[in-house]
PyMOL commands that place a pseudoatom at each C-alpha (Angstrom):
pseudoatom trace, name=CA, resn=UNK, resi=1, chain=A, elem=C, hetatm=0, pos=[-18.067, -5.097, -4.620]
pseudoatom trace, name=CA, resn=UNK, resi=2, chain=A, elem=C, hetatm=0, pos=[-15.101, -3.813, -6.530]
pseudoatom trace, name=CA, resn=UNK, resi=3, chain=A, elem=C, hetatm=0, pos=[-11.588, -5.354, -4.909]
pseudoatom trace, name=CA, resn=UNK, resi=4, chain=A, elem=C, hetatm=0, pos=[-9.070, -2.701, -4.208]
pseudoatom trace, name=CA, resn=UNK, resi=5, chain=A, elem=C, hetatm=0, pos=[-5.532, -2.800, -4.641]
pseudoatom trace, name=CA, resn=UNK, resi=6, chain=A, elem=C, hetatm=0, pos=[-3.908, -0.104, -1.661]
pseudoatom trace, name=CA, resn=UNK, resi=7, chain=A, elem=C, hetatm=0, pos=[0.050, 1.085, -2.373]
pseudoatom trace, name=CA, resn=UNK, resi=8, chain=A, elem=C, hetatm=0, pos=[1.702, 2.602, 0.327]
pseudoatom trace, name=CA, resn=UNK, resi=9, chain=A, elem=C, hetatm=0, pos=[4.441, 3.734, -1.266]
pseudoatom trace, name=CA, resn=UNK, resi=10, chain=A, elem=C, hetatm=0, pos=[7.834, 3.856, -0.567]
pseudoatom trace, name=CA, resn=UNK, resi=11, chain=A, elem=C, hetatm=0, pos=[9.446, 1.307, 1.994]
pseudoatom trace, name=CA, resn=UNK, resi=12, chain=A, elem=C, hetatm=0, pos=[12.653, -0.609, 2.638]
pseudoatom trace, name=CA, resn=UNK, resi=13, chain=A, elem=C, hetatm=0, pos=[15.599, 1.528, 1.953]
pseudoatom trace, name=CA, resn=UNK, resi=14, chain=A, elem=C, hetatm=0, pos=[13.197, 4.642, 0.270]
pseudoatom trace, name=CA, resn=UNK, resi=15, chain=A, elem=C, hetatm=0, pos=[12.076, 6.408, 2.911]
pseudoatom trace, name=CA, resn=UNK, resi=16, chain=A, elem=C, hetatm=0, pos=[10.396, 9.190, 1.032]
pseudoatom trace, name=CA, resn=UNK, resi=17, chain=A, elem=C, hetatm=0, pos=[10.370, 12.683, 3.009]
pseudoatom trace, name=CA, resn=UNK, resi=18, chain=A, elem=C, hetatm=0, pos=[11.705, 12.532, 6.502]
pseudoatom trace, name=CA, resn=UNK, resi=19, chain=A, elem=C, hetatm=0, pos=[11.139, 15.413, 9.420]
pseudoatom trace, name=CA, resn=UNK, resi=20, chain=A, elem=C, hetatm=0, pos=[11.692, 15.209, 13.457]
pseudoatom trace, name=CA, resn=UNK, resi=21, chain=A, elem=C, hetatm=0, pos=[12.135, 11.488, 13.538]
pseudoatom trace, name=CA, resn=UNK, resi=22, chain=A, elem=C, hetatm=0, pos=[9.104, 10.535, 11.333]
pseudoatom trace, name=CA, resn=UNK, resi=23, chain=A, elem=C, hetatm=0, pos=[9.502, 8.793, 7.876]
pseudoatom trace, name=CA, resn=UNK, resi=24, chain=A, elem=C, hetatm=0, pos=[7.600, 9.441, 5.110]
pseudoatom trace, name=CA, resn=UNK, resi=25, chain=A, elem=C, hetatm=0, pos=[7.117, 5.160, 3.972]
pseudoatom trace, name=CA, resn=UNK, resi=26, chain=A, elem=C, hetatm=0, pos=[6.516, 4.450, 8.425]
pseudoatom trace, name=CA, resn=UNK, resi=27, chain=A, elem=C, hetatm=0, pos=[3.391, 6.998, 7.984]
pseudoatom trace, name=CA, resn=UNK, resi=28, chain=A, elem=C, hetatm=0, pos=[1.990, 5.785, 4.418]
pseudoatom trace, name=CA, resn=UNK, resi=29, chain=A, elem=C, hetatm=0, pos=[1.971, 2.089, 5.540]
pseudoatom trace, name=CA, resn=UNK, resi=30, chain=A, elem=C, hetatm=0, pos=[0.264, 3.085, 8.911]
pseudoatom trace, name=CA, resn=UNK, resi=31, chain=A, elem=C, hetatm=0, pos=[-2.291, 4.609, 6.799]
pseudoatom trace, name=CA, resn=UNK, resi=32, chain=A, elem=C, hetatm=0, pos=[-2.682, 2.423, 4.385]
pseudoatom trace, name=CA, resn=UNK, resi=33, chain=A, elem=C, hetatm=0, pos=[-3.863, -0.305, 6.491]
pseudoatom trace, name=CA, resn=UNK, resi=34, chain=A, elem=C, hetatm=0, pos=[-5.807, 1.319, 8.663]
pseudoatom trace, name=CA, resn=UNK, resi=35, chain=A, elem=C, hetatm=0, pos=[-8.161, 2.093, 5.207]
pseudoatom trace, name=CA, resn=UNK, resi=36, chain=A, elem=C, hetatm=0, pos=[-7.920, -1.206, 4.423]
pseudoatom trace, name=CA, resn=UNK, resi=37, chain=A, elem=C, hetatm=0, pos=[-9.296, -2.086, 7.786]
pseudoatom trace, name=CA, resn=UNK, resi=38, chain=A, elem=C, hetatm=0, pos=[-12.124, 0.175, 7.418]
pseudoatom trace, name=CA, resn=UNK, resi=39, chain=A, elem=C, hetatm=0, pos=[-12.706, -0.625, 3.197]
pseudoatom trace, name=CA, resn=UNK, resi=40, chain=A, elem=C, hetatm=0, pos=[-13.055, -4.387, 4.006]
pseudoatom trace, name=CA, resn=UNK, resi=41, chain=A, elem=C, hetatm=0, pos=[-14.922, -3.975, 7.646]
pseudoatom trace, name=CA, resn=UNK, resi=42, chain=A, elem=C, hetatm=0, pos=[-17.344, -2.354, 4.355]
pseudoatom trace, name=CA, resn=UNK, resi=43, chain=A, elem=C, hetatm=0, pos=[-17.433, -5.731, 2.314]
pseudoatom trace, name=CA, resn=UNK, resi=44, chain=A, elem=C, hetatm=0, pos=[-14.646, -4.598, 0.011]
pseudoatom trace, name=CA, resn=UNK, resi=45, chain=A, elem=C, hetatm=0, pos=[-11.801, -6.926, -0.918]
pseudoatom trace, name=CA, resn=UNK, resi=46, chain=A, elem=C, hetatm=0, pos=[-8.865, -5.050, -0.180]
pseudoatom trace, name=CA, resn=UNK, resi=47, chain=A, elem=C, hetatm=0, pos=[-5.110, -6.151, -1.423]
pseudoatom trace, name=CA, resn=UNK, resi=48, chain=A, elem=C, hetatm=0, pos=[-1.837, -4.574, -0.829]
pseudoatom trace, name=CA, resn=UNK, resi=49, chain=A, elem=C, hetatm=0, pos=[1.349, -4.382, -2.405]
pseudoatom trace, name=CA, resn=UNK, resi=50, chain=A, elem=C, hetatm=0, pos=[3.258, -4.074, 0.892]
pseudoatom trace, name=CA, resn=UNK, resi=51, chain=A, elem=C, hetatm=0, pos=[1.890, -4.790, 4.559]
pseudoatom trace, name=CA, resn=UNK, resi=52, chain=A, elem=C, hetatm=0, pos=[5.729, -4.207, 6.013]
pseudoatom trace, name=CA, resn=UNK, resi=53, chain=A, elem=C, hetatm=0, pos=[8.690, -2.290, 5.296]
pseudoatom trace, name=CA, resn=UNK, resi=54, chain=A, elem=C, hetatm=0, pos=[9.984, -3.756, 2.204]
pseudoatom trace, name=CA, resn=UNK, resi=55, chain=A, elem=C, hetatm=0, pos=[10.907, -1.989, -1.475]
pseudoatom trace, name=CA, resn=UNK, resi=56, chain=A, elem=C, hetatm=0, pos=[9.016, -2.610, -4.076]
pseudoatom trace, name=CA, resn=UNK, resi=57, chain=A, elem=C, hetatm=0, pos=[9.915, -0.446, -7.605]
pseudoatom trace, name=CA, resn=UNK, resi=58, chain=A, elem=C, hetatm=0, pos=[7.072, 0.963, -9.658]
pseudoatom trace, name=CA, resn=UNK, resi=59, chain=A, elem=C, hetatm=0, pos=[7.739, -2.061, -11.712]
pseudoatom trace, name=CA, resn=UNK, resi=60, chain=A, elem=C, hetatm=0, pos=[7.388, -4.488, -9.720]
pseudoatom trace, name=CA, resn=UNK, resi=61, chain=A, elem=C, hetatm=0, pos=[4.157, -3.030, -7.988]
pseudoatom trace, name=CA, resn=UNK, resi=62, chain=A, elem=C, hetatm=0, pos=[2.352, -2.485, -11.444]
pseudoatom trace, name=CA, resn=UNK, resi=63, chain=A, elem=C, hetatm=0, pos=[3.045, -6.472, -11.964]
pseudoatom trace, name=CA, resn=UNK, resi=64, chain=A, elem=C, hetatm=0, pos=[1.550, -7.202, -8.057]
pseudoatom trace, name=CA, resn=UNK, resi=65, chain=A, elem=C, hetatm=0, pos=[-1.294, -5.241, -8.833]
pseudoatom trace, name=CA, resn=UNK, resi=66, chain=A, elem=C, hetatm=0, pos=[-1.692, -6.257, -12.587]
pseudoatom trace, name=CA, resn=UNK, resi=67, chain=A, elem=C, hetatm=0, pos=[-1.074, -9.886, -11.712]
pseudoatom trace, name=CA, resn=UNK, resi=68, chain=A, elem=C, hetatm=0, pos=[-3.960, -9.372, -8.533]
pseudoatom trace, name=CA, resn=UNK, resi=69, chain=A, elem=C, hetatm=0, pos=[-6.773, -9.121, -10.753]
pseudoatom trace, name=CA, resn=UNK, resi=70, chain=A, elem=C, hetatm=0, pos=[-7.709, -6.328, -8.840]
pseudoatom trace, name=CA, resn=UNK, resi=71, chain=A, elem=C, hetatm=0, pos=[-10.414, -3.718, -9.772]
pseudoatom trace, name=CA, resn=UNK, resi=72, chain=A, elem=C, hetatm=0, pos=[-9.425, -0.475, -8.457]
pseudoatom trace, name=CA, resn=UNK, resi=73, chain=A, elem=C, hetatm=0, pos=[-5.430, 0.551, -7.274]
pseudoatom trace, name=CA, resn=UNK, resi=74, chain=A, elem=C, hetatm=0, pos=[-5.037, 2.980, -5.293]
for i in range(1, 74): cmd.bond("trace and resi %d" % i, "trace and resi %d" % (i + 1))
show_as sticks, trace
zoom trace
């Protein structure tokens, strides 16, 4: 099976849209792993380029992923 890079997006001080309380980067990271929880309880290999609330720039995450070997990024 193909391994899978997930990017949440956002984190650390970008919080990406915000409404009522709720943060755009809080509700992509919640998401994120919970389809990597259900991609490798599938057999996939499943990589991320943030599992907490950190900033990562679009630089930096092409070099995680590029550097991960990983088939697929998503």
């Amino acid at each position: 099976m193909p391994s899978i890079m997930l990017d949440a997006g956002h984190g650390g001080w970008d919080n990406g849209a915000q409404y009522g309380g709720r943060k755009e980067k809080d509700d992509n990271l919640t998401l994120t792993l919970a389809v990597g929880e259900e991609l490798q309880d599938r057999g996939y290999d499943v990589l991320y380029t943030r599992t907490e609330d950190v900033y990562d720039s679009p630089g930096q995450k092409a070099r995680i992923a590029n550097a991960s070997g990983a088939d697929l990024f998503i």
